[in-house]
Every structure is written in structure tokens, then in C-alpha cells.
N, C-alpha and C positions, 0 to 999 in steps of 0.2 A: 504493500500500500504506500508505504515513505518513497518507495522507489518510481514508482505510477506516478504520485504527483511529485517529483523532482523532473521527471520527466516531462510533465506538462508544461510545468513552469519552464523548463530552460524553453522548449518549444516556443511557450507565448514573449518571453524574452528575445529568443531569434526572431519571429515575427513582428515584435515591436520596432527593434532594430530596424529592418530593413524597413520597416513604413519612414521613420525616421530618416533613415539613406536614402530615398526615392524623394519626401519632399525637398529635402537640402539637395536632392539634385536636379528636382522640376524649380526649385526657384533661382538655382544659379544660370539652369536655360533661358529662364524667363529675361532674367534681368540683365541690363544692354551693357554689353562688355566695355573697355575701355576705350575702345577701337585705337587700339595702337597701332601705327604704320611706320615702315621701314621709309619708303619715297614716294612723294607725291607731287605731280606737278603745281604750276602757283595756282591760289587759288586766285578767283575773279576780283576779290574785297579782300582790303586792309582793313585796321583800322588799330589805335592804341590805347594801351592800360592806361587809365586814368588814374590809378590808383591802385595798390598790390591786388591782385586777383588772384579769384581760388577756381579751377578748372574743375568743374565737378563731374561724375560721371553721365546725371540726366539732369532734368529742368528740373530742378529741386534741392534747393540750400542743405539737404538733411544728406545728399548720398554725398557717398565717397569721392574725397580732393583727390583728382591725378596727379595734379600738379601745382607748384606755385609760382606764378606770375609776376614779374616783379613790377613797379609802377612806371613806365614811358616803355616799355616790351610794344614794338612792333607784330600785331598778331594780323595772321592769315583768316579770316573771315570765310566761313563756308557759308553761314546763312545767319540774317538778322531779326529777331524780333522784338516784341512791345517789352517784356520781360529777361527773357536768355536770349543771347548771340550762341549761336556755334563754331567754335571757333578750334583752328588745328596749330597747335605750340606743343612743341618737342616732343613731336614723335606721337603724341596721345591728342586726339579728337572728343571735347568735350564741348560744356556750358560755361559762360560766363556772364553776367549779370551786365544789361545790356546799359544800364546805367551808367555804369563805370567804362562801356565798352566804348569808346569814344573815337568819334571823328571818321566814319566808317564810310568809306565811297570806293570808286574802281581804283581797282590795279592800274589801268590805263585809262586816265581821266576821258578819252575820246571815244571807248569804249559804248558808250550808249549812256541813257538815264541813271538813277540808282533805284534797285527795287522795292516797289512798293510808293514811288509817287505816280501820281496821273500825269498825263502826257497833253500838254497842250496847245492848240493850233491855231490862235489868231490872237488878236485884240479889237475887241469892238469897244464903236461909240455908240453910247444911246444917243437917239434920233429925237424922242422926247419920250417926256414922263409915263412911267410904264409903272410896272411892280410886278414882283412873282410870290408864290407860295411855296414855301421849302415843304420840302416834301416830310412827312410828319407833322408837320405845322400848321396851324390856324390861321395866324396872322400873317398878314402880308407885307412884305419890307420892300420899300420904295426906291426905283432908281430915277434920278432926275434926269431931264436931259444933258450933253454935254460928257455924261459920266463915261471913263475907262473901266473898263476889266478886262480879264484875259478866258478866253472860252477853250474848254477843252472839247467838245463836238459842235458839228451842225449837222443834222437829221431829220428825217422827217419822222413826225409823230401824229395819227390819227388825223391824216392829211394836210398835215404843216407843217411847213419845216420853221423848226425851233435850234435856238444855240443853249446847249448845255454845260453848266460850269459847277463844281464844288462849292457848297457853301459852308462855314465852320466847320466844324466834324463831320457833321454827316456823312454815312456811306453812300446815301445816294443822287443823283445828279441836281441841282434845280434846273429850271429852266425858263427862259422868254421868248415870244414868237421872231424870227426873222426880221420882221417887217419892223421892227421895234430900233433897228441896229445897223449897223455898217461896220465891213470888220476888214484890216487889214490883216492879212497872210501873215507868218511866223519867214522870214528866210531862216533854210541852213545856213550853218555857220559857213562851212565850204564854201556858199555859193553866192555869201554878202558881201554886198556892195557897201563901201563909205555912206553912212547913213541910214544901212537898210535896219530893219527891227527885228531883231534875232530872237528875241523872248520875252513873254510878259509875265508874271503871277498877281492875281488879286485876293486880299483878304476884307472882311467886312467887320466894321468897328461900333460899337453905340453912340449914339448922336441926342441922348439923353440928358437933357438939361435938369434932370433931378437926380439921376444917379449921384452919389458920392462922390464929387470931385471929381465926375466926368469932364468939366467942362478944362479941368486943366489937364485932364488925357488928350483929349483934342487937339488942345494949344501947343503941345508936346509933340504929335503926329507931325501936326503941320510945320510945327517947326527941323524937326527931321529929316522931312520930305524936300522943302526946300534946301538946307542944307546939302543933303546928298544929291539933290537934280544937276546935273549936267556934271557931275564929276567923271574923270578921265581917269582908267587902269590904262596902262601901257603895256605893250606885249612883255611878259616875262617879270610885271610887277606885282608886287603884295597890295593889296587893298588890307582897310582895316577900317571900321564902325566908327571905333573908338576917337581913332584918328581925326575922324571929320566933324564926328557928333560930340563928343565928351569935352570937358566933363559934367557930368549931369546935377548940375548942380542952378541955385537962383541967381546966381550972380551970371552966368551962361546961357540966361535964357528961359529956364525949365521951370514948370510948373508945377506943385505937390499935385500928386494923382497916386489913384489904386496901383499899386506895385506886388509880383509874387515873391514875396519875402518869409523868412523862416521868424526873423526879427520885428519885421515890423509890417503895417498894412498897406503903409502909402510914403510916399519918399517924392523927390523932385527930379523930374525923366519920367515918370510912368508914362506906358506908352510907345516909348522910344524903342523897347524890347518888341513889339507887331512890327514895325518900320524895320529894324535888322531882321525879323522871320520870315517878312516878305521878299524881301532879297536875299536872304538864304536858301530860299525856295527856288529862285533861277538857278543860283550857285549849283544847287543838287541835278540842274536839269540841263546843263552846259557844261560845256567843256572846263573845268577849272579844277585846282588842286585847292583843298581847304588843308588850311593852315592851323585854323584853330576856331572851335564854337564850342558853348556850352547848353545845358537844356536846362530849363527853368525846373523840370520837376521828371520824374518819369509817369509822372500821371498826363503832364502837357499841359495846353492854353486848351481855352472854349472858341479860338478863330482857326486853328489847324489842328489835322490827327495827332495825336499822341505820337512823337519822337520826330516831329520833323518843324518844332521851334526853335529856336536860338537868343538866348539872351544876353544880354549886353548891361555891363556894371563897372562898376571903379577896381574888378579883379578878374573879371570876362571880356573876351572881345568876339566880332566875329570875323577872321581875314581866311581872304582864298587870295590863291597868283591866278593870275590872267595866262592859262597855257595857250589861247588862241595866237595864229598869226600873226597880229594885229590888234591895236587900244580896240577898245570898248568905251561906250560912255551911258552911265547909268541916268536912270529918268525915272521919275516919282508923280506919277497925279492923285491926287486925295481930296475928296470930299465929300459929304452929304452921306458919309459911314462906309462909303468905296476905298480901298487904297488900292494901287497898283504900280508896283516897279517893274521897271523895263529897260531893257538892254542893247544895246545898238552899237554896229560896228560903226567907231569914230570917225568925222570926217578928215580927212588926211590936210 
């Protein structure tokens, strides 16, 4: 009988065992190796540590560090996102915290756009006073006439051809009818001419005279906008915000406005930070090396997607080099809650 069940038990002990060795070996299948590799050609995207980073093995702070990153490391960019970058450094393919993943564009600045912006094809004037309805939205936001923006389609829609363009965040297009607009063509870079219009982007601001010290965000835009109109990059030179704009102070100009701050709510330049985002925007969609930008939050602004803002401060700036042929000269129209910069190869 002692012997029967000594017998059973080791039995049920062996079979425990091996359930034991069968999970610990369905969960080391399951879970994503480190994907270490011997050689690999370049990848398409750079970009640099902001600060030391921890290569993790998946999108998740808790799993295992491959490696440690030191802070200004040159990293190879497999893929970007709102949260984790993918990124391949020494030999191991992980995550890194796309926050700190900084300054991330092509290998070869002439290479195409960067992924994950919209692509856009002209610039229109309004012809006169129109409005549209953002799509999810109720109310309708008013364009005067005279106004720039930049549109990324014209299509026809349930027998109209309408031009559709991005508004704040939103994932989906707004739009106004044709007949509302005139638009001029985007030239390729290749194929502009002294003066022609290589790019536009537009973002849209409050024009709220009861907001909280809207009325010196405003005053701050336009002061920006003028500022930076008709300024000249040279082929093979550094532009810089700060350079032209700063510093953001009352004595220079600027007006106390809502600012995204850790410190405080409102500071003197609010504003000024939409004006460098909207020309960062071309920056990502031309030919150019960025030199240096910051992001206001990894959460972003309420005028563009999350990760494709740039802020500007007394310890930020935003500079790219002009890798085109040829100067460029930047152009700024703003008002009635439109801004749009725009890009042009300079006249010689």
C-alpha cells in the first residue's frame, strides 16, 4: 500500500513537472525575442536620444532593457509612433519611448515626405465669405474672403467638386465647395522656378475675444508672422525661430497669452509656438535636414496631430538647413483664425 501510493505521487509529481515545462515553454514562444541581428542595411529614418534611453524588448516600460542608450546616440529608426519608436542600436531591434526619440526624419532628406503626414497640393484663396463644418462638429467656422490655406485634395463629392484640407486633429478631411476658391499648384522642388510656390501648410487658431488672454495670442501670431515673412534661407544654410523671433519677452514685443507650460499657464510669446508648428510642418514635407525641434508634450497641441508640433522657448528652438539647390524665402499670411506659411524658391 506505502509502495502504491509513493508510486502515485512521484507519477503526479512527473506530470506536474512537465505541465510546468510546457507552459514556461509556450510563453517563451509567445513572447517577441530580442531580434538581435548580425547586419543590416541602413535603415530609411534616423533620429537621436534625447536623453539616456532604455531599449526595451516590446511596447511596454515593464519588459526586459536590451540595451542602454546613451543620450545624443545616433539611432537607426525602423518605425515611428505616438508612444514607442522602433528602433535598431547595437545589434538588438527594440522600443524606445518616442518622446525622448527625437528629431526623427529621412536618411536622405530628398527621399520623399516623413511618415505619417498628409500630402498637400495647392494653396487657395477664398473668393468670398464661405464656412464649413468639421466633420464631427456642429458649429461652423468661418472663412472670410481674401483668406490662404493650403489644401490637400480637390474631388468631387456627390456631384461637386470640393477642396479638402485637415482641420486640428481631426482624422478626417473638412471641406468647401470649389466655386468658393482659386488655388494655385504646389511646384516640385526640381522643377521651380525663382518665385514659384513650392509649399504651403495651414493651421487654424481662436479669434475669441473672451477667451483668457486670447487677444494677446493673437497679437503674438501676428507679430511672428510678420516677423518671419519674407525671410531668406540660403542654399546650405541653418535657419533658426529663435533667431528671428526671440526673445519672447514684453520688452520684444510679446504679449502675456495661454502658454503649454509645466510651470506656469500663461507667459509673454504665447502663440508664437503655432507660428514655428506651422512651419515645421513644411520643414517635415520638403526637402530639408532638421537640426533641432522640440515637442511641447507627447500628448501635442489641439491645432495639429499629436507628434508633429514644435515649440519654441528661451531653451528650444526650431532650425533645419536648407539642403535644396537654391535660397528659399518663407511667407506667412494670418488672419480671421487662418495661418499659413509658405515656401518659395527665392528670386535670384
Amino acid at each position: 500500500m506505502v509502495r502504491t501510493h509513493a508510486v502515485r505521487w512521484a507519477a503526479a509529481l512527473a506530470l506536474l513537472l512537465s505541465c510546468l515545462l510546457a507552459v514556461e515553454l509556450s510563453a517563451l514562444a509567445s513572447a517577441e525575442p530580442p531580434a538581435l541581428v548580425e547586419e543590416q542595411e541602413l535603415t530609411e529614418f534616423i533620429g537621436i536620444a534625447g536623453k539616456k534611453l532604455k531599449l526595451h524588448r516590446s511596447r511596454d516600460a515593464k519588459s526586459p532593457v536590451l540595451r542602454t542608450i546613451p543620450s545624443g546616440t545616433e539611432l537607426d529608426v525602423i518605425e515611428k509612433g505616438r508612444k514607442w519608436t522602433k528602433v535598431l542600436y547595437d545589434g538588438a531591434v527594440g522600443f524606445t519611448d518616442t518622446k525622448f526619440t527625437e528629431r526623427v526624419q529621412r536618411r536622405d532628406p530628398f527621399g520623399g515626405n516623413m511618415p505619417g503626414v498628409s500630402t498637400h497640393v495647392a494653396l487657395a484663396r477664398v473668393l468670398e465669405d464661405t464656412s464649413f463644418v468639421p466633420p464631427g462638429r456642429k458649429a461652423a467656422v468661418k472663412l472670410t474672403a481674401g483668406t490662404y490655406m493650403s489644401v490637400a485634395q480637390v474631388r468631387e463629392e456627390k456631384g461637386e467638386e470640393r477642396a479638402f484640407f485637415p482641420y486640428m486633429r481631426l482624422d478626417r478631411y473638412a471641406s468647401v465647395p470649389m466655386s468658393k476658391l482659386a488655388l494655385e499648384y504646389f511646384v516640385p522642388w526640381e522643377r521651380a522656378q525663382p518665385g514659384d510656390l513650392i509649399y504651403a501648410f495651414t493651421t487654424f487658431y481662436s479669434t475669441s475675444r473672451t477667451e483668457r488672454l486670447n487677444e494677446g495670442r493673437m497679437a503674438n501670431i501676428a507679430l511672428a508672422c510678420e516677423r518671419l515673412d519674407g525671410v531668406i534661407v540660403g542654399a546650405g544654410e541653418v535657419f533658426s525661430f529663435n533667431e528671428i523671433c526671440a526673445p519672447y519677452t514684453q520688452e520684444n514685443g510679446y504679449h502675456r497669452a495661454p502658454i503649454l507650460s509645466g510651470t506656469a499657464d500663461s507667459g509673454f510669446g504665447g502663440g508664437t509656438c503655432q507660428v514655428n508648428s506651422t512651419l515645421y510642418n513644411i520643414v517635415l514635407r520638403v526637402p530639408a535636414v532638421i537640426v533641432e525641434m522640440n515637442w511641447h508634450a507627447q500628448a501635442g497641441v489641439k491645432y495639429l496631430p499629436a507628434g508633429f508640433d514644435a515649440t519654441v522657448g528661451a531653451r528650444s528652438d526650431m532650425r533645419f538647413r536648407n539642403v535644396l539647390p537654391y535660397a528659399v524665402r518663407i511667407g506667412f499670411a494670418y488672419g480671421d483664425g487662418v495661418m499659413t506659411a509658405l515656401l518659395y524658391r527665392a528670386s535670384e
